[in-house]
VMD Tcl script that builds the backbone (N, CA, C; Angstrom):
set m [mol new atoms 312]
animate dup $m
set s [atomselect $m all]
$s set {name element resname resid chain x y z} {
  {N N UNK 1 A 115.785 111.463 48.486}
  {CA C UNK 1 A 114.625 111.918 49.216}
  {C C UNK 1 A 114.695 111.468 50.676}
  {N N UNK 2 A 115.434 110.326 51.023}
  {CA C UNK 2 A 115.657 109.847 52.285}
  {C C UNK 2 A 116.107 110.494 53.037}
  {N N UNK 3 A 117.552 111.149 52.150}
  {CA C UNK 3 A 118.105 111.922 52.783}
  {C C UNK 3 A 118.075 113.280 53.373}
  {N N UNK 4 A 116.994 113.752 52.898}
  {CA C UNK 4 A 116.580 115.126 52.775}
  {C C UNK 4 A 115.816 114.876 53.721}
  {N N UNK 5 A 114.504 113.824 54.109}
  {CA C UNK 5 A 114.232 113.593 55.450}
  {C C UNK 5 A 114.650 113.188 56.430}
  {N N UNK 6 A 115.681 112.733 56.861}
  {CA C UNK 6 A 116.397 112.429 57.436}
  {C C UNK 6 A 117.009 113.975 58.294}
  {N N UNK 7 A 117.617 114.648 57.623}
  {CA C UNK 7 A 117.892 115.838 57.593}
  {C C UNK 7 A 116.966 116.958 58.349}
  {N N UNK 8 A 116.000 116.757 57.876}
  {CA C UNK 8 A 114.407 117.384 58.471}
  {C C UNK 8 A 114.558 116.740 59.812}
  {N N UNK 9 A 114.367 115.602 59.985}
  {CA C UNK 9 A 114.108 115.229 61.476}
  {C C UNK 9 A 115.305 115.924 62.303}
  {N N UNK 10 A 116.402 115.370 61.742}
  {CA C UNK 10 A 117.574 115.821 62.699}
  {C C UNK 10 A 117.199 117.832 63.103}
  {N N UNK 11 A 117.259 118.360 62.773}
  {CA C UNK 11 A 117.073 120.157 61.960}
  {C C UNK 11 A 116.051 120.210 63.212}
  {N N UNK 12 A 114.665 119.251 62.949}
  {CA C UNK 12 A 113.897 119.375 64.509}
  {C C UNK 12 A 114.443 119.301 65.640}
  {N N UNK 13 A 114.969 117.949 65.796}
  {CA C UNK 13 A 115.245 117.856 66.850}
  {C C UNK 13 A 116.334 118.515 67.476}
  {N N UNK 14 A 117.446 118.914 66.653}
  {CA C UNK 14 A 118.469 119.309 67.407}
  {C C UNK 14 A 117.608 121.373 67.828}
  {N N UNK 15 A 116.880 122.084 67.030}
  {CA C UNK 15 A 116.123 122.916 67.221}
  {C C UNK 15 A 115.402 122.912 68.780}
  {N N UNK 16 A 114.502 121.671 68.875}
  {CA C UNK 16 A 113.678 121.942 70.189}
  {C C UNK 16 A 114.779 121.884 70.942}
  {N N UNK 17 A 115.663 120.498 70.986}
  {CA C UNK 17 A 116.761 120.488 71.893}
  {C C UNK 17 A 117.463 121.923 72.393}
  {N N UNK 18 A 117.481 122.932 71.549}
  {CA C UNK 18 A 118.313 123.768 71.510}
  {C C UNK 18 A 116.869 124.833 72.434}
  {N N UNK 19 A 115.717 124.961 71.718}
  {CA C UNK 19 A 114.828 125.785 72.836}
  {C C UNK 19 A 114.248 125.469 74.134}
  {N N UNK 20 A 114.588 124.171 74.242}
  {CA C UNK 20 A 114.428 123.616 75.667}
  {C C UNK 20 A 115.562 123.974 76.753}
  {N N UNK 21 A 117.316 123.878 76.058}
  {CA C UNK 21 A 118.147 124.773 76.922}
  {C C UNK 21 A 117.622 126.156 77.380}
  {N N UNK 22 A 117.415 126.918 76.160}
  {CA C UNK 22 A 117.498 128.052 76.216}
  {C C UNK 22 A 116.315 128.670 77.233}
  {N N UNK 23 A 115.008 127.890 77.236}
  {CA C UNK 23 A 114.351 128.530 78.441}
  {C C UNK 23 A 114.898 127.665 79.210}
  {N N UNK 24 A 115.267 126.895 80.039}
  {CA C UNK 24 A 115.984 126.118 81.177}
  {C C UNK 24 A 117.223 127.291 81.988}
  {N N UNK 25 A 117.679 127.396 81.105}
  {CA C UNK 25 A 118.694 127.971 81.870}
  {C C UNK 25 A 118.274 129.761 81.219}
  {N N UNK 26 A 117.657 130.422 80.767}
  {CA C UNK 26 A 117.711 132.000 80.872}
  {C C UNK 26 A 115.786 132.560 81.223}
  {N N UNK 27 A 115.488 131.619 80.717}
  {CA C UNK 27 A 113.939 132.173 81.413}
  {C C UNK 27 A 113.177 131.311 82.215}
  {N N UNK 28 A 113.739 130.807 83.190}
  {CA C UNK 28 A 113.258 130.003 84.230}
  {C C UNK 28 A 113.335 130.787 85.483}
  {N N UNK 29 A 112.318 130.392 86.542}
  {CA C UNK 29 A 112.728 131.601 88.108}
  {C C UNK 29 A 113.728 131.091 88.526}
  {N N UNK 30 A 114.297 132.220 89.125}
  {CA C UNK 30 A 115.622 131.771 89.894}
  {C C UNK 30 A 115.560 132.104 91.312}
  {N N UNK 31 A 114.182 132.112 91.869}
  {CA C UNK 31 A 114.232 131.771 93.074}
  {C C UNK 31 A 114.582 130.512 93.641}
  {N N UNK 32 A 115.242 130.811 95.029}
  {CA C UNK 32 A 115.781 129.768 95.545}
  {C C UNK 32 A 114.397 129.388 96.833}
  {N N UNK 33 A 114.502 127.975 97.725}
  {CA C UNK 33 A 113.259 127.810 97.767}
  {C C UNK 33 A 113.774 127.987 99.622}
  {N N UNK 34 A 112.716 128.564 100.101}
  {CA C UNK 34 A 112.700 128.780 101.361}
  {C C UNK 34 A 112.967 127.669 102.200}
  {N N UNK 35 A 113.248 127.096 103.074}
  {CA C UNK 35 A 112.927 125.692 103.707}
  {C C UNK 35 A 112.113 126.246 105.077}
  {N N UNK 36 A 111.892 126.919 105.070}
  {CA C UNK 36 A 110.828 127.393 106.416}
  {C C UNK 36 A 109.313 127.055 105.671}
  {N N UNK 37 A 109.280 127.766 104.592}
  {CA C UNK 37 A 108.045 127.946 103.377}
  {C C UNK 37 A 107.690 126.566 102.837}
  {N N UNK 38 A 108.801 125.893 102.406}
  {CA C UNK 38 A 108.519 124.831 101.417}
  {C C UNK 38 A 108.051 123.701 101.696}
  {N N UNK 39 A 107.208 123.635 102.848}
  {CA C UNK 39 A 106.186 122.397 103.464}
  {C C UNK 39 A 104.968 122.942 103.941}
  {N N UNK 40 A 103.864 122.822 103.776}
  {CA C UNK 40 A 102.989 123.481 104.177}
  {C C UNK 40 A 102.217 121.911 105.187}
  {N N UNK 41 A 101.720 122.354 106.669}
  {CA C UNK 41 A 102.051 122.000 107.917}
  {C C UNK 41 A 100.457 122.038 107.910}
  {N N UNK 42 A 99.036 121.274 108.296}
  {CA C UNK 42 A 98.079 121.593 108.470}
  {C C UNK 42 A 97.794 121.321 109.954}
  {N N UNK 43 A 97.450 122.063 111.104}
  {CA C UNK 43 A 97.670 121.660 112.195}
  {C C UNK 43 A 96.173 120.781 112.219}
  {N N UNK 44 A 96.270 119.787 112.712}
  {CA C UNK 44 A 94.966 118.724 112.611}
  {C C UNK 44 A 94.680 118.419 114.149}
  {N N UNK 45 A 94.732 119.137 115.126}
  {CA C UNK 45 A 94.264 118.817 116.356}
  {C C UNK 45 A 93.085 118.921 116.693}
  {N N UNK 46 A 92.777 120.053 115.995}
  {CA C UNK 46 A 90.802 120.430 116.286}
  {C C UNK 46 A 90.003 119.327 116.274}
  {N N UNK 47 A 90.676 118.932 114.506}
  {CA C UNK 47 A 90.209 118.015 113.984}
  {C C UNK 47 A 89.671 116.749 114.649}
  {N N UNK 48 A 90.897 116.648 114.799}
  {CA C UNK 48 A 91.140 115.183 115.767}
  {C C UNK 48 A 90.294 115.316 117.292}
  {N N UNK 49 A 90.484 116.399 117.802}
  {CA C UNK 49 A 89.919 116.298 119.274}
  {C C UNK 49 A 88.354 116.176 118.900}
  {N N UNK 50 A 87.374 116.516 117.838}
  {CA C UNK 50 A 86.443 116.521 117.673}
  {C C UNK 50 A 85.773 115.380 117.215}
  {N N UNK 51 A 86.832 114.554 116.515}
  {CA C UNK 51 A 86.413 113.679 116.559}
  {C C UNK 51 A 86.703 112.430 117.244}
  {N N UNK 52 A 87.458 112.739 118.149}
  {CA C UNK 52 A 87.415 112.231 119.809}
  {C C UNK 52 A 86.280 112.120 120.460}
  {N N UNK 53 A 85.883 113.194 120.334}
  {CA C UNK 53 A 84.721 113.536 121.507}
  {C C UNK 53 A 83.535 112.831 120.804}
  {N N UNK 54 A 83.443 112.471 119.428}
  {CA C UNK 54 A 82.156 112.779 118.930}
  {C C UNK 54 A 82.478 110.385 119.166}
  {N N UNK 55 A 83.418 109.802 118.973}
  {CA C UNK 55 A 83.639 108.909 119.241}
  {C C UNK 55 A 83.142 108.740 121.211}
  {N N UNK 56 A 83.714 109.279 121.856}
  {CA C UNK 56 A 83.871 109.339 123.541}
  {C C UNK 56 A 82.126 109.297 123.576}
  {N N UNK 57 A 80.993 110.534 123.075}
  {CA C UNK 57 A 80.200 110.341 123.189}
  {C C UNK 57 A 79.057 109.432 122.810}
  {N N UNK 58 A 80.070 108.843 121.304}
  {CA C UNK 58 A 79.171 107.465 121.266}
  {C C UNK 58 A 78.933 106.316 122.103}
  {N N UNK 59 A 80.238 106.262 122.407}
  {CA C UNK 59 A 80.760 105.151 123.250}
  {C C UNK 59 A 79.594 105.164 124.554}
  {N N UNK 60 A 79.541 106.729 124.719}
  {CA C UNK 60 A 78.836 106.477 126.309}
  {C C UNK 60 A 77.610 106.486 126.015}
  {N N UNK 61 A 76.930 106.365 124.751}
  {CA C UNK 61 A 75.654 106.817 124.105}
  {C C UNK 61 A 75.394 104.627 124.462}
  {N N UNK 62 A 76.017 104.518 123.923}
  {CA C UNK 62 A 75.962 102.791 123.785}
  {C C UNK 62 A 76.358 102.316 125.501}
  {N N UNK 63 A 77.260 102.422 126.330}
  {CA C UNK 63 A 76.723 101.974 127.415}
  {C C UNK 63 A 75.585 102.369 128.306}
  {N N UNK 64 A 75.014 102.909 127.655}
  {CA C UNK 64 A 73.623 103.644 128.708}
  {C C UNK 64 A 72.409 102.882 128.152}
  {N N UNK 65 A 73.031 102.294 127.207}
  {CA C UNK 65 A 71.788 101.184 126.969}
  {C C UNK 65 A 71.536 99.879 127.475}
  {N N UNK 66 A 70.031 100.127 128.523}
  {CA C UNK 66 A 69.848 98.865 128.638}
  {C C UNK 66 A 68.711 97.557 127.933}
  {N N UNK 67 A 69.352 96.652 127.986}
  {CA C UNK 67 A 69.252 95.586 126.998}
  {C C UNK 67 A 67.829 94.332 128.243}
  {N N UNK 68 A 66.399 94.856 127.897}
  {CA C UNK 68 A 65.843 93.716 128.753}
  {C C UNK 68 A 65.681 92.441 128.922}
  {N N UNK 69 A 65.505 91.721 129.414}
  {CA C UNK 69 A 66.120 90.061 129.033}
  {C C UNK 69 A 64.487 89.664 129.231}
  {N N UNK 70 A 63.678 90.159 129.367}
  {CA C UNK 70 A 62.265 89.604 129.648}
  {C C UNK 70 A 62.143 89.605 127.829}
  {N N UNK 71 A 62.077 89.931 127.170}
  {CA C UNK 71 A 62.219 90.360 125.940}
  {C C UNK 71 A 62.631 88.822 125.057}
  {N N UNK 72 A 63.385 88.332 125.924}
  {CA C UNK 72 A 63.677 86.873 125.196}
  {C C UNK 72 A 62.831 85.880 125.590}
  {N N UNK 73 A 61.986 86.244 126.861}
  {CA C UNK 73 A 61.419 85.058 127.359}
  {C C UNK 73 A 60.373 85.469 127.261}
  {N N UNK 74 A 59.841 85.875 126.410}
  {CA C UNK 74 A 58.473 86.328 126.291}
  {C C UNK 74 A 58.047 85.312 124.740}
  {N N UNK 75 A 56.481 84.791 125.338}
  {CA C UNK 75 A 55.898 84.260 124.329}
  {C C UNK 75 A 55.827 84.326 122.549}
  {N N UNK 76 A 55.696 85.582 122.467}
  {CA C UNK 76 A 55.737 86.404 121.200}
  {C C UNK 76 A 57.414 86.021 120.985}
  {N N UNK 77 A 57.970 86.473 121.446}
  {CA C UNK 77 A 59.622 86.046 120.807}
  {C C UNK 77 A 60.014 84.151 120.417}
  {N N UNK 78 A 59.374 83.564 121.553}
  {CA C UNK 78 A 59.597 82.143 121.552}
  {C C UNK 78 A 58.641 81.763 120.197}
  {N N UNK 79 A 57.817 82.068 119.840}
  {CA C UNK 79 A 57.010 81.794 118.616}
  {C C UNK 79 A 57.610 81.916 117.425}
  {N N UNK 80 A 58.364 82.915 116.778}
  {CA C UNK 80 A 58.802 82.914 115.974}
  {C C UNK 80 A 59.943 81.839 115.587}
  {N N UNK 81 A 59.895 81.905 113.750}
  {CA C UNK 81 A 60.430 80.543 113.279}
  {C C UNK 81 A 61.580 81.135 112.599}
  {N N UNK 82 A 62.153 80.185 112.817}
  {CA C UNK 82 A 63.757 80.223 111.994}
  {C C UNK 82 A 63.358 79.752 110.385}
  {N N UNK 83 A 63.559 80.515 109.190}
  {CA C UNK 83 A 63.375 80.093 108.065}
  {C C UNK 83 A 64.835 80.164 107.444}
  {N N UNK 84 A 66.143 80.304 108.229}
  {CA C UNK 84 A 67.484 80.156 107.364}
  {C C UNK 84 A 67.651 78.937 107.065}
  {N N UNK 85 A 68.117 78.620 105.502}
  {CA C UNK 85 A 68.655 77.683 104.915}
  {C C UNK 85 A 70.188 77.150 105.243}
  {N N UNK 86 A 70.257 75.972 105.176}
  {CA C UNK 86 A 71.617 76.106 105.489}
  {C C UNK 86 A 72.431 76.097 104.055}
  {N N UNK 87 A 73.628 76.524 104.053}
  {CA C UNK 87 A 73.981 76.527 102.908}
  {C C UNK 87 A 75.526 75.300 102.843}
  {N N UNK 88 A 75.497 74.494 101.650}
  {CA C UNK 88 A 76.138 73.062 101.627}
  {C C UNK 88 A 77.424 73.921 101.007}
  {N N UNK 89 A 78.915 73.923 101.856}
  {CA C UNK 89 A 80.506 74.099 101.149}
  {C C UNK 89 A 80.424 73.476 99.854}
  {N N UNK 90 A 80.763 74.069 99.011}
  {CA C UNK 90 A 80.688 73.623 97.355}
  {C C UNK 90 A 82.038 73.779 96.459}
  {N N UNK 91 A 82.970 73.156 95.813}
  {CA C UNK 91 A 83.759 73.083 95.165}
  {C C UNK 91 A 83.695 74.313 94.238}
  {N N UNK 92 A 84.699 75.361 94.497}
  {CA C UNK 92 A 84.506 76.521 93.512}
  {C C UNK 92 A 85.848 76.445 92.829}
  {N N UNK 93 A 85.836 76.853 91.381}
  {CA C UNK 93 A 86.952 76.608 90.538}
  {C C UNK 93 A 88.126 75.846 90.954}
  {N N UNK 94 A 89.147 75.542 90.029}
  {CA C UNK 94 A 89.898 74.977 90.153}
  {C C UNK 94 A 90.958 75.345 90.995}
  {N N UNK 95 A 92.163 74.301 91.562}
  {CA C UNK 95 A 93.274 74.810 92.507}
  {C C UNK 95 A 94.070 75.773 92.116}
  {N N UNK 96 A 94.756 75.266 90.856}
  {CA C UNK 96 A 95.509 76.483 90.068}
  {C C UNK 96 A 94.821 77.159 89.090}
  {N N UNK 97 A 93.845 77.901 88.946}
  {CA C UNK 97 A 93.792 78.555 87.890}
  {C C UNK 97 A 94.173 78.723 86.308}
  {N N UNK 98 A 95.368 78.962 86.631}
  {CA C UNK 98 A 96.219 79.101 84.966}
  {C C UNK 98 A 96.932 78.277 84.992}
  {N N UNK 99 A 96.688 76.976 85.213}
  {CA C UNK 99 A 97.736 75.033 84.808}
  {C C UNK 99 A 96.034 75.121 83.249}
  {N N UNK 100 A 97.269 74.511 82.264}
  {CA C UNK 100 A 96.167 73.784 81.248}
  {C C UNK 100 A 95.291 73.230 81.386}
  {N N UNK 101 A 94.650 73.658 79.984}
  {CA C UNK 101 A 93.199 73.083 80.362}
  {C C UNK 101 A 93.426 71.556 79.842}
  {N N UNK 102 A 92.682 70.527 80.697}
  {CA C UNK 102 A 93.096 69.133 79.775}
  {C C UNK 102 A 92.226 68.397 79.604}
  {N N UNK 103 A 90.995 68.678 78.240}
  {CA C UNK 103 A 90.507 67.909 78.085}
  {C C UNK 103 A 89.946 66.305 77.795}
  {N N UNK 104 A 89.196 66.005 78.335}
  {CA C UNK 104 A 89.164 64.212 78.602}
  {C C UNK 104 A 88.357 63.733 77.640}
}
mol reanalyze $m
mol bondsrecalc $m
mol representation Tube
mol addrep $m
């Protein structure tokens, strides 16, 4: 019975083997490939110049701003309170990671 499957497998495989030539080499295209054709080229300048400009006009969007300095020295600004915490550097996991664990 081994042998008889054995037999079966081989019978497959040498089969597909054999219909995998057969479209490979008789029903496959046999066009050959252009090299003018066979890269397709997207010209990206528009692209790019547009978003040049749309950069160029930020840029000049932001130096046209002016920044008043009375604004800092004004009462209302000096009043307000700083409520940031500071935060204390803290020992986070170990140096090596994956060295044993060695319990004490």
């Amino acid at each position: 019975m081994n042998n008889k499957l054995t037999k079966n497998i081989i019978v497959a495989v040498v089969t597909i083997v054999i219909l995998f030539a057969l479209h490979f080499f008789f029903f496959r295209n046999n066009n050959t490939i252009d090299t003018e054709t066979a890269l397709y080229v997207e010209d990206q300048t528009n692209a790019t110049l547009q978003v040049d400009k749309n950069l160029l006009s930020l840029l000049l969007e932001m130096k046209s701003i002016k920044l008043d300095e009375k604004l800092f020295n004004s009462p209302v600004f000096k009043s307000l309170n700083d409520y940031s915490i500071d935060i204390k550097i803290q020992e986070v996991g170990r140096i090596n990671p994956f060295a044993s664990l060695e319990l004490k």
